[in-house]
Backbone as JSON, one array per atom type, in Angstrom:
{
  "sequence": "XXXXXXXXXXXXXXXXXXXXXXXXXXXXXXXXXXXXXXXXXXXXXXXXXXXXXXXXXXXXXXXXXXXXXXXXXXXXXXXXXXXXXXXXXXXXXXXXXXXXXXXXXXXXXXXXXXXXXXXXXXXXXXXXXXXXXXXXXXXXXXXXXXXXXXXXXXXXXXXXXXXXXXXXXXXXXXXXXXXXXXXXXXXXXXXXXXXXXXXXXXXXXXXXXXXXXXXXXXXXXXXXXXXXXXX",
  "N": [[-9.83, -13.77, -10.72], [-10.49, -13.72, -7.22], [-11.91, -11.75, -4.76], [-11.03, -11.64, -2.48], [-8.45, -12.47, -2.85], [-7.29, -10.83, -4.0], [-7.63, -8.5, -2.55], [-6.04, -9.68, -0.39], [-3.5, -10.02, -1.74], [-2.54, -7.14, -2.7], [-2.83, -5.67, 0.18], [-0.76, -7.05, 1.51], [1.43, -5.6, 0.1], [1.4, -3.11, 0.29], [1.59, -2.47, 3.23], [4.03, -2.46, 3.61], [4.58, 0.26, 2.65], [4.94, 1.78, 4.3], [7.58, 3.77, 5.58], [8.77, 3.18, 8.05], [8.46, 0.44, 8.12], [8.93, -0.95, 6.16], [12.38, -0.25, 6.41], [12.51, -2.03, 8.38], [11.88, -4.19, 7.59], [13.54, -4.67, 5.36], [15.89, -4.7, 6.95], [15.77, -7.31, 8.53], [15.47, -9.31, 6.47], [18.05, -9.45, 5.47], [19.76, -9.91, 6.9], [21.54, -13.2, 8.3], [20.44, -14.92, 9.83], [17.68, -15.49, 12.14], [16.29, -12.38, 13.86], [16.61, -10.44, 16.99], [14.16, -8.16, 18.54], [15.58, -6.32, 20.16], [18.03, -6.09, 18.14], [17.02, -5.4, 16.08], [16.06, -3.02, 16.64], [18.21, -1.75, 17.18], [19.51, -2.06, 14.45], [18.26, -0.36, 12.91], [17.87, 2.16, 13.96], [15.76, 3.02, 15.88], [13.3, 3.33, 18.49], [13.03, 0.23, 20.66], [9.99, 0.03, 21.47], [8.58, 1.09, 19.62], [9.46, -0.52, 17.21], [8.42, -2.75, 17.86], [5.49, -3.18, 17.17], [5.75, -2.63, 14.53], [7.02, -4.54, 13.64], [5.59, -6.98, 14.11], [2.83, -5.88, 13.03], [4.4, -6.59, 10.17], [4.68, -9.36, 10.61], [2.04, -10.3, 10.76], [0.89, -9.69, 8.01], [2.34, -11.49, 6.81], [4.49, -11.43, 5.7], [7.45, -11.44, 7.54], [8.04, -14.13, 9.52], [8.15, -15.96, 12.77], [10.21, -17.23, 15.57], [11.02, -18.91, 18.54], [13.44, -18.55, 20.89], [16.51, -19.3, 23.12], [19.09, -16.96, 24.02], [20.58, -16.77, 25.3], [21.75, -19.64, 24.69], [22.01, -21.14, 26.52], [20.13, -23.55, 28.78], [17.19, -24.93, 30.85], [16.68, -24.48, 34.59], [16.82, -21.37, 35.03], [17.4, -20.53, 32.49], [16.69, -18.42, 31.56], [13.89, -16.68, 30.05], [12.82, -18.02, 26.52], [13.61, -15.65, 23.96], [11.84, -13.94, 21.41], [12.3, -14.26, 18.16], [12.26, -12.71, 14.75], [12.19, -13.42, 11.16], [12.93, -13.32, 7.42], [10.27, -14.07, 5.86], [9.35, -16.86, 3.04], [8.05, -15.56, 1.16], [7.98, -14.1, -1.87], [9.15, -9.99, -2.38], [9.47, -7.08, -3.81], [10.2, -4.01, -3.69], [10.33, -0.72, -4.63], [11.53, 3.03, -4.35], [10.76, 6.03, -5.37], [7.43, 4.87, -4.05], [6.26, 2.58, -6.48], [3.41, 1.25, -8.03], [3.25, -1.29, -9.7], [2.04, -3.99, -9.55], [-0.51, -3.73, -8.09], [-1.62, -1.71, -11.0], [-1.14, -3.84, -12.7], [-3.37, -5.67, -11.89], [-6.06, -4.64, -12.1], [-5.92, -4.04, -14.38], [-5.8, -6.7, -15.47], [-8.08, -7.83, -14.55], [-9.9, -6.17, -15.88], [-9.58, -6.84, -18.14], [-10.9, -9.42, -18.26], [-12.87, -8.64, -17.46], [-13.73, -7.89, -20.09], [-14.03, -9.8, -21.77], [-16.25, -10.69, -20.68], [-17.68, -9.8, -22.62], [-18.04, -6.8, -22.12], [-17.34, -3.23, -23.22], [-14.11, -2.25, -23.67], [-13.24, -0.02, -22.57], [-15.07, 0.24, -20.79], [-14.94, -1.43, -19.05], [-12.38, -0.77, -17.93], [-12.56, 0.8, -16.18], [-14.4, -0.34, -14.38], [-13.26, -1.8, -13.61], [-10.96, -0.71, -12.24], [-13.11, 0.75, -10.02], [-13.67, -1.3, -8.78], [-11.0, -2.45, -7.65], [-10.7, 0.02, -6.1], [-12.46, 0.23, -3.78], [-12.51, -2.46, -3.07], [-9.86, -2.1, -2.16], [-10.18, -0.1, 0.13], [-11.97, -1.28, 1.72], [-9.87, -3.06, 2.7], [-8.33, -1.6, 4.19], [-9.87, -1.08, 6.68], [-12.42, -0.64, 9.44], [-12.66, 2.77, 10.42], [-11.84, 5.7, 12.53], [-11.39, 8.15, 11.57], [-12.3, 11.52, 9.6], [-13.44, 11.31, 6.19], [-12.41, 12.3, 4.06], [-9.29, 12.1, 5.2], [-9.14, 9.27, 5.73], [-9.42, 8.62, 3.19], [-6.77, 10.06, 2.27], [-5.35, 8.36, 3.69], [-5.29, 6.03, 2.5], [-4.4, 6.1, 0.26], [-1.75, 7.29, 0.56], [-0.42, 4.96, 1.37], [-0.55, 3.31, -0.59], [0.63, 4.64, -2.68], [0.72, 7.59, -3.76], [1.45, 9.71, -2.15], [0.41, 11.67, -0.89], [-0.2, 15.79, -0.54], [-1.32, 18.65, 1.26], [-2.59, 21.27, -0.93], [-3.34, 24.44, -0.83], [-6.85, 24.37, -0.61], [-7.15, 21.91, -1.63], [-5.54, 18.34, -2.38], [-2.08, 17.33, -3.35], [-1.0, 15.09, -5.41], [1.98, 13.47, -5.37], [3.23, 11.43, -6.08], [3.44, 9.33, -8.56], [2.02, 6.23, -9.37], [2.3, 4.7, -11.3], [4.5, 5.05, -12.64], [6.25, 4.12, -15.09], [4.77, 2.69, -16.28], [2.54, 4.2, -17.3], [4.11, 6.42, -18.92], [4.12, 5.05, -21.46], [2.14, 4.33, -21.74], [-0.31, 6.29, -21.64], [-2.52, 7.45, -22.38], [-4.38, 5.02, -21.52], [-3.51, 4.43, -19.12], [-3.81, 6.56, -17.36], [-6.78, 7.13, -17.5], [-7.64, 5.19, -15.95], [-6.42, 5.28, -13.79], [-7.56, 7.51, -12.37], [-9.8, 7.15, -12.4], [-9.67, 5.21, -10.32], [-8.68, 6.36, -8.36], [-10.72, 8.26, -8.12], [-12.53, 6.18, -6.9], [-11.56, 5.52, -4.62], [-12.14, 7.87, -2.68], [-15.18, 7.78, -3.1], [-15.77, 5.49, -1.94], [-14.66, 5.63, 0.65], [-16.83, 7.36, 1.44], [-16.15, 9.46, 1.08], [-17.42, 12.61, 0.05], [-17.21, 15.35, -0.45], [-15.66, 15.68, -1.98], [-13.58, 15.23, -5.27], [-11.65, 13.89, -7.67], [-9.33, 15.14, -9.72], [-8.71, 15.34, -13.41], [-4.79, 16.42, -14.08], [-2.93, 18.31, -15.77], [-0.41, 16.07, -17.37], [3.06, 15.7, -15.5], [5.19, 16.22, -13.13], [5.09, 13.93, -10.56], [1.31, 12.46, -9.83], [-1.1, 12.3, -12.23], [-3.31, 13.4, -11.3], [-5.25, 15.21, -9.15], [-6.65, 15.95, -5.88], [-10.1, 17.61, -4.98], [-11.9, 20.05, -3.76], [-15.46, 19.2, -4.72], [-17.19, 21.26, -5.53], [-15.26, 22.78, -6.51], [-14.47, 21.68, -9.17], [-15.52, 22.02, -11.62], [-14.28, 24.22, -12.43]],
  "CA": [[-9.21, -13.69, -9.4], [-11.42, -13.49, -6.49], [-11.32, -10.06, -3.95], [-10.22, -11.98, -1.13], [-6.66, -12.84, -2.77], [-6.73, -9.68, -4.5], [-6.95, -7.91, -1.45], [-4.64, -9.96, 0.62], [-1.96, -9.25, -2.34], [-2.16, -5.33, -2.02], [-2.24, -5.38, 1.71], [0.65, -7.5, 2.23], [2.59, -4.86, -0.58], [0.71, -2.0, 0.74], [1.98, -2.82, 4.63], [5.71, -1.44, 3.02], [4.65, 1.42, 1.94], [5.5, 3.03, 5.61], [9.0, 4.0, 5.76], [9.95, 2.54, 9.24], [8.12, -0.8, 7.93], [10.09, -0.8, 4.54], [13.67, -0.3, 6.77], [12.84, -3.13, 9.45], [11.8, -5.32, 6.37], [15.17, -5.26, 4.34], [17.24, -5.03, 7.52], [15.87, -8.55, 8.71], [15.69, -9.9, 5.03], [19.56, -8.66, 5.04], [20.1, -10.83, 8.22], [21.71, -14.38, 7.39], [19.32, -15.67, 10.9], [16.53, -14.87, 13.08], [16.95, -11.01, 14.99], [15.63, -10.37, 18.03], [13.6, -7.13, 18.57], [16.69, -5.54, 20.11], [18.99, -6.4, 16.93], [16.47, -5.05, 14.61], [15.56, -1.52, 17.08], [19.87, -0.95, 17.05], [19.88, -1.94, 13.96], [17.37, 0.58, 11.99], [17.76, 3.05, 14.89], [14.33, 3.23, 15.98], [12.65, 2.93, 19.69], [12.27, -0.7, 20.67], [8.27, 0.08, 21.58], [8.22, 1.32, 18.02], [10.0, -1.83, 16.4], [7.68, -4.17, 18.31], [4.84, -2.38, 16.92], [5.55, -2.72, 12.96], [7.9, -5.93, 13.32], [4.42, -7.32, 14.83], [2.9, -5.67, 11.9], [4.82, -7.94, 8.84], [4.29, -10.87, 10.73], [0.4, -10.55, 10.61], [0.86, -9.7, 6.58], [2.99, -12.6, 6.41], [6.05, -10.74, 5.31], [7.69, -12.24, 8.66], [7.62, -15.12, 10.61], [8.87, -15.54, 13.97], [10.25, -18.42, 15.84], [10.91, -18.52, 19.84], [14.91, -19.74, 21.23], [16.93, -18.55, 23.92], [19.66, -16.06, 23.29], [21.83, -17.29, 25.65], [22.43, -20.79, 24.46], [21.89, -22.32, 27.83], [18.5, -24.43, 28.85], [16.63, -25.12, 32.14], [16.13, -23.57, 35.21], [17.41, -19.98, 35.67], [18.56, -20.12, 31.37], [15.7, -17.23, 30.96], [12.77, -17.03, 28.81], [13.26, -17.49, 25.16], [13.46, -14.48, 23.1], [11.28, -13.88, 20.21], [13.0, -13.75, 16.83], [11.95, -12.58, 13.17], [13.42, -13.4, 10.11], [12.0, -13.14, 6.42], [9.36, -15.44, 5.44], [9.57, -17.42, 1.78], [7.32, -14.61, 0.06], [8.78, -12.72, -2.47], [8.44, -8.98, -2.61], [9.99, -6.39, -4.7], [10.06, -3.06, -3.17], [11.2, 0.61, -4.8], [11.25, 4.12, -3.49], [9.47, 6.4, -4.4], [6.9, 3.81, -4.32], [5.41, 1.82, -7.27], [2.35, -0.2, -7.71], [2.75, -2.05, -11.05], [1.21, -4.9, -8.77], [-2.16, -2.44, -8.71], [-2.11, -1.76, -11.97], [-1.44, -5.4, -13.14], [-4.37, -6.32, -11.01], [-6.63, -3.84, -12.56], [-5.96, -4.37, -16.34], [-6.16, -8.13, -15.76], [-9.57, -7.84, -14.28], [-10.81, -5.4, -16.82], [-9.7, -8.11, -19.65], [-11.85, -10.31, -17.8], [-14.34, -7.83, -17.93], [-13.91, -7.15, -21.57], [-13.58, -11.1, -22.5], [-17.38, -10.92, -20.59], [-18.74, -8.76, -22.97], [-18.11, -5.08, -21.58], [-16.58, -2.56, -23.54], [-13.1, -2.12, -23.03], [-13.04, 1.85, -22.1], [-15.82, 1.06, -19.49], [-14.01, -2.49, -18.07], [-11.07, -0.76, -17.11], [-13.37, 1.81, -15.37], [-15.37, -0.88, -14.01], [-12.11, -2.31, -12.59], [-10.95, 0.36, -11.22], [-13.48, 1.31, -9.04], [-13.78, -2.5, -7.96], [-10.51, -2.22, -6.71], [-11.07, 1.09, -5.03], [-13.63, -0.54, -2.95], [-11.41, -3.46, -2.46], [-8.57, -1.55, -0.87], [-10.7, 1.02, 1.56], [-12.41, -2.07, 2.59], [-9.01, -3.71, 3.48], [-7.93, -1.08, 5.18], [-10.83, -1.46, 7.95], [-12.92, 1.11, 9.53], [-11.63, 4.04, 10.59], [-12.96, 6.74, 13.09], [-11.08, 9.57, 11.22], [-13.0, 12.0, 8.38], [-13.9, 10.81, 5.06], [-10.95, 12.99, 3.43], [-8.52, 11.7, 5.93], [-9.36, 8.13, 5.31], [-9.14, 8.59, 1.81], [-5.27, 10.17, 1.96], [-4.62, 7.32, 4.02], [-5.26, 4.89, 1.85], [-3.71, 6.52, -1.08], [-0.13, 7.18, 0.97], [-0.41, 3.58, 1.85], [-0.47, 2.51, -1.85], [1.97, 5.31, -2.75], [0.54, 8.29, -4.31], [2.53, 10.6, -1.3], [-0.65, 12.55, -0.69], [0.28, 16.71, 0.03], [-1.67, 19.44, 1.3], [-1.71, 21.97, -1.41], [-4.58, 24.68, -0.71], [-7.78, 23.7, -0.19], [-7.08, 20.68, -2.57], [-4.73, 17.53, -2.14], [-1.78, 16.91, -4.44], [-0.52, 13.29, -5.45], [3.29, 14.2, -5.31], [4.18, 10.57, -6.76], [2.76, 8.5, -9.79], [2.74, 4.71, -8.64], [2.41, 3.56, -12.32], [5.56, 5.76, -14.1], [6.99, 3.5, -16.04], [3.79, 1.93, -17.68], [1.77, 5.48, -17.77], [5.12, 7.06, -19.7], [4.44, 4.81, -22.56], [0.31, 3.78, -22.12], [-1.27, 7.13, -20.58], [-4.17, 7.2, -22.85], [-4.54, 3.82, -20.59], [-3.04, 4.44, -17.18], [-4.54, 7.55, -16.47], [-8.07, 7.23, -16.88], [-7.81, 4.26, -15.27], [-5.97, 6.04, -12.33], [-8.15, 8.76, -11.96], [-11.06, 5.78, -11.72], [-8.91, 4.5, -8.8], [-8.55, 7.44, -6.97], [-11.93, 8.78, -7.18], [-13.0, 5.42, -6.37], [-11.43, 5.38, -3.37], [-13.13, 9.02, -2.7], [-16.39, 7.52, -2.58], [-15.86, 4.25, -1.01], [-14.4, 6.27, 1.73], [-17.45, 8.28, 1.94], [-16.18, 11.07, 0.64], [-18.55, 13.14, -0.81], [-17.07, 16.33, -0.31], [-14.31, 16.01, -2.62], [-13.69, 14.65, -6.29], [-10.75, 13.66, -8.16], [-9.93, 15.92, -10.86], [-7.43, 15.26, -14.4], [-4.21, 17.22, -14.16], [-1.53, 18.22, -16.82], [0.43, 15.57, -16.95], [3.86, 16.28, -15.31], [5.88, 15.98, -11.73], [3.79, 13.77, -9.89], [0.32, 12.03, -10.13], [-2.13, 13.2, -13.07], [-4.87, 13.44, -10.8], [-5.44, 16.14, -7.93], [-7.92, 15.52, -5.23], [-10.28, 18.88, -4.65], [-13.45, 19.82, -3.22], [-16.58, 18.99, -5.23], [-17.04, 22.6, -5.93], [-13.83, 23.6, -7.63], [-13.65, 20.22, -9.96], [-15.21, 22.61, -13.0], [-13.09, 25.69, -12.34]],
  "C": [[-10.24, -13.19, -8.39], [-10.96, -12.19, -5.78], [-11.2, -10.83, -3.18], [-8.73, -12.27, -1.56], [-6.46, -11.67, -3.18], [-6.39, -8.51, -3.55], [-6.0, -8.38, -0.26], [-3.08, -9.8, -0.64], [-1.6, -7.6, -2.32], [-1.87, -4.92, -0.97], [-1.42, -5.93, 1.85], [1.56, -6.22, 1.43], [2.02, -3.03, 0.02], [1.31, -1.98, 2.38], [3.65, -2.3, 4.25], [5.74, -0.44, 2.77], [4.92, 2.38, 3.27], [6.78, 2.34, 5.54], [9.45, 2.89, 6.85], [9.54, 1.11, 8.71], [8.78, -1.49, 7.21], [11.59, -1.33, 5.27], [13.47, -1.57, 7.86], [12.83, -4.64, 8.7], [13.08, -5.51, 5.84], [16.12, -5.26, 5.1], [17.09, -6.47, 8.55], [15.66, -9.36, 7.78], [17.06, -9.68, 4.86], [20.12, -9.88, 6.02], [20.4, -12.2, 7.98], [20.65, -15.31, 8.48], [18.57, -14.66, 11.1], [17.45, -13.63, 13.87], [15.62, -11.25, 15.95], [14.76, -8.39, 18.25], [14.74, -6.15, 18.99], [17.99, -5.24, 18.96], [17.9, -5.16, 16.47], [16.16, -3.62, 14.86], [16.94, -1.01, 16.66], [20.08, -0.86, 15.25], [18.95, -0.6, 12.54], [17.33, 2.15, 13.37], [16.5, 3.79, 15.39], [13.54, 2.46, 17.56], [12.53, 1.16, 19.97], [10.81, -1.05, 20.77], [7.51, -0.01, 20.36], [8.16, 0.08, 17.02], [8.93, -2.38, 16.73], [6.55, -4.03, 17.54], [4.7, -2.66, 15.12], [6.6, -4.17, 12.79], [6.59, -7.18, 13.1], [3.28, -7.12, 13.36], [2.82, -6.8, 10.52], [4.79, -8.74, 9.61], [3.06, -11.12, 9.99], [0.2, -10.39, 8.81], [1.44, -10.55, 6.07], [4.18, -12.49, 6.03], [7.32, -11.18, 6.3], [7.29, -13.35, 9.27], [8.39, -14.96, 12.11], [9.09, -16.79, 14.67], [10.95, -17.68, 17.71], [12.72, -19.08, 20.05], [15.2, -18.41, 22.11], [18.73, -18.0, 23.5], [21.22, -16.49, 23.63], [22.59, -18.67, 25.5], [22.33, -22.05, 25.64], [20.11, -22.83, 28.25], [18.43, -24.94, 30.42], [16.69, -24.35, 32.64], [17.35, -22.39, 35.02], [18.04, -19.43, 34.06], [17.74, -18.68, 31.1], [14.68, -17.46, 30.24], [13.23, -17.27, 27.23], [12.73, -16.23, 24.7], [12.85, -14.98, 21.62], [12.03, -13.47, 19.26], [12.17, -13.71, 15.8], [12.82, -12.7, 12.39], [12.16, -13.58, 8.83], [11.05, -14.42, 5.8], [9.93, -15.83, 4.0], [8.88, -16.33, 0.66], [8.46, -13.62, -0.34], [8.4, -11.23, -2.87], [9.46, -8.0, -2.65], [9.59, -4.83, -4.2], [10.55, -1.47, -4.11], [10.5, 2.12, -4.64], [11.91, 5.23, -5.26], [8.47, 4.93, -4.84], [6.05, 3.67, -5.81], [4.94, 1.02, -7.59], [2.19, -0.94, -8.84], [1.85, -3.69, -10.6], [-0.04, -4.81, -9.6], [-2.43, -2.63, -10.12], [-2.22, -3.02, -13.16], [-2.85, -5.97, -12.95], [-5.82, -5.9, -11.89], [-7.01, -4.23, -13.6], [-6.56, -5.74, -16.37], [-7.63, -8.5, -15.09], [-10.29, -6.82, -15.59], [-10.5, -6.6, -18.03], [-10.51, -9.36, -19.04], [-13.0, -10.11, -18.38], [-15.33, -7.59, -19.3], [-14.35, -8.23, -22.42], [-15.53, -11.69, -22.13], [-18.46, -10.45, -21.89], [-18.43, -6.96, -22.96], [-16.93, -4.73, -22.4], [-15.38, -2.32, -23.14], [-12.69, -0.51, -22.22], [-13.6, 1.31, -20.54], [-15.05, -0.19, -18.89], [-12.93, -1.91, -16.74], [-11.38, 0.84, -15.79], [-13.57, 1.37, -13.89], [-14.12, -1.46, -12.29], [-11.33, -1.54, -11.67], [-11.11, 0.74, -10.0], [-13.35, 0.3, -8.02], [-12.46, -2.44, -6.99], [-10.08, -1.31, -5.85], [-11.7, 0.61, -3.45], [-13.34, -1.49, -2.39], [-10.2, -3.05, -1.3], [-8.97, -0.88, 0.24], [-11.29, -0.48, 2.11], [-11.72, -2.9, 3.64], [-8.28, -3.23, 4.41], [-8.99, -0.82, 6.6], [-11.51, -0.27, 8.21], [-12.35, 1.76, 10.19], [-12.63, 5.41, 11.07], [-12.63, 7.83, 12.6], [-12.13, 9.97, 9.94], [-12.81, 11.18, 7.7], [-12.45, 11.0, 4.38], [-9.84, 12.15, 3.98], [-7.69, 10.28, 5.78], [-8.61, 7.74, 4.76], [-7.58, 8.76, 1.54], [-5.06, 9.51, 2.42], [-4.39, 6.09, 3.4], [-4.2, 5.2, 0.46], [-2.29, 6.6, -0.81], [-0.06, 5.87, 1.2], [-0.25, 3.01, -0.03], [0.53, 3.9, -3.18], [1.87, 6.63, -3.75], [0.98, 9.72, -3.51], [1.23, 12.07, -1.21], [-0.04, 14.18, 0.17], [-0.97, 17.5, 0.03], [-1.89, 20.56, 0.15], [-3.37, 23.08, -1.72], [-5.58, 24.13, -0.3], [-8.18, 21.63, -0.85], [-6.08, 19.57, -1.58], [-3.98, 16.92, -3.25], [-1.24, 15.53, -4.28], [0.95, 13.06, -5.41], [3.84, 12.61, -6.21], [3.28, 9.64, -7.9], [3.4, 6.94, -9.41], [2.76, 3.73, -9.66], [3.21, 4.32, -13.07], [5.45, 5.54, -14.92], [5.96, 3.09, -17.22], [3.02, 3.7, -17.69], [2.68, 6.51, -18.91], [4.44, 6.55, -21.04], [2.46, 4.29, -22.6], [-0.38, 4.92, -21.22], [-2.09, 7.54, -21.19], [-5.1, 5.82, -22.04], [-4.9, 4.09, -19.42], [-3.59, 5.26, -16.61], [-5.6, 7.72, -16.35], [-8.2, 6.03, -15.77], [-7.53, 4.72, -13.75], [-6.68, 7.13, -11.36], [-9.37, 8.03, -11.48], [-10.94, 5.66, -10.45], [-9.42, 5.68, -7.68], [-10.18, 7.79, -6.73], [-12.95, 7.37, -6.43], [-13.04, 5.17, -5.0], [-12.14, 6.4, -2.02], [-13.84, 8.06, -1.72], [-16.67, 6.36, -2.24], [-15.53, 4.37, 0.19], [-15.42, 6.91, 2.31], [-17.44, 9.47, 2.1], [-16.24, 12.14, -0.34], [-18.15, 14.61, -1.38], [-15.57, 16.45, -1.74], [-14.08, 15.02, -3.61], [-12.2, 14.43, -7.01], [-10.37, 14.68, -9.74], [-8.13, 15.73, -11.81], [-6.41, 16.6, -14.33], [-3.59, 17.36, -15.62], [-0.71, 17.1, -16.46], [2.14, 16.06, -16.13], [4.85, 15.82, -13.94], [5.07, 15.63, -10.74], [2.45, 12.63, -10.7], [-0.15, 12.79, -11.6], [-3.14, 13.32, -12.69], [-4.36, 14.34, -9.6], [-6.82, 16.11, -7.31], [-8.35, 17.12, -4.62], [-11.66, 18.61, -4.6], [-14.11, 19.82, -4.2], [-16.85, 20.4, -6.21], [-16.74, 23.31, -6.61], [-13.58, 22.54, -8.59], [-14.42, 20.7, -11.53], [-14.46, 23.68, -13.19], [-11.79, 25.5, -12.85]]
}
């Protein structure tokens, strides 16, 4: 699979992972027609400036389309402009809260058996893969004038690891591969911990390392400064 589809499949599922984006998504996928920007602000209760803003958004990820008609039914002079409508495109996409990326980690594995089918050890493949798509996702998320750190939690709440403050560290508050890490986390978690610090230092951030937790409530990885990652 090449990195140009691989990263246009994460960013289109990655573009859900914000809340208001998520609720404007399943309440014009809910819709039996096209809404108009005012439908879809009343109906998620959320600013129209705002709506326009992430409706605008899933179009450009493809998650939406949008077609033009007038509201009032009438045509020629004085009927008005047409109003812009959205309604759900033909792509299918599978959403659940808190978020999880079995996508990701599909993506991952099936590049490391690539990897493995080249030749490369299977431990270091799924390493290898990993980082690749570390490097894949910060790249798709564009550049970015904020810190390194900053970046980095942005990319990670965006693909659903619910990034928290916690001390001088950063905890992962959600695990975006449960279900498969429950029953393969001699697997899932080095692999995860790959990810994350991958994303680290594709972010450019130097200052701060990924470090194995106890498994438990949450990620198994905690992001902490450089410093404290033998302590």
């Amino acid at each position: 699979m090449s990195d140009d589809h691989f990263a246009s499949r994460v960013t289109k599922l990655g573009a859900l992972a914000d809340p208001i984006r998520r609720a404007l998504y399943r309440f014009v996928a809910e819709q039996p027609g096209s809404v108009s920007r005012d439908q879809a602000a009343e109906g998620v209760g959320i600013p129209r400036h705002t709506v326009k803003f992430h409706l605008d958004k899933l179009v450009d990820e493809g998650l939406l389309v949008t077609e033009f008609k007038r509201l009032t039914g009438r045509s020629g002079p004085g009927a008005g402009r047409p109003a812009k409508l959205y309604r759900r495109s033909r792509k299918e996409v599978t959403v659940s809260v808190p978020s999880r990326r079995y996508d990701l980690a599909g993506q991952v594995l099936a590049d490391a058996v690539e990897r493995a089918l080249d030749g490369t050890a299977m431990d270091h493949a799924i390493l290898e893969a990993a980082d690749n798509a570390a490097r894949i996702v910060v790249e798709a998320a564009g550049p970015s004038n904020r810190e390194p750190l900053e970046q980095a939690v942005e990319v990670l709440s965006s693909y659903g690891y619910e990034p928290r403050p916690d001390d001088a560290a950063t905890r992962l508050s959600n695990c975006p591969y449960d279900r498969v890490a429950a029953d393969h986390r001699a697997l899932v978690c080095p692999m995860n911990r790959e990810f994350v610090a991958g994303v680290l230092r594709h972010a450019g951030c130097s200052g701060h390392t990924a470090m194995a937790t106890e498994p438990g409530t949450g990620c198994c990885v905690r992001v902490v400064p450089s410093d404290s990652s033998s302590s």
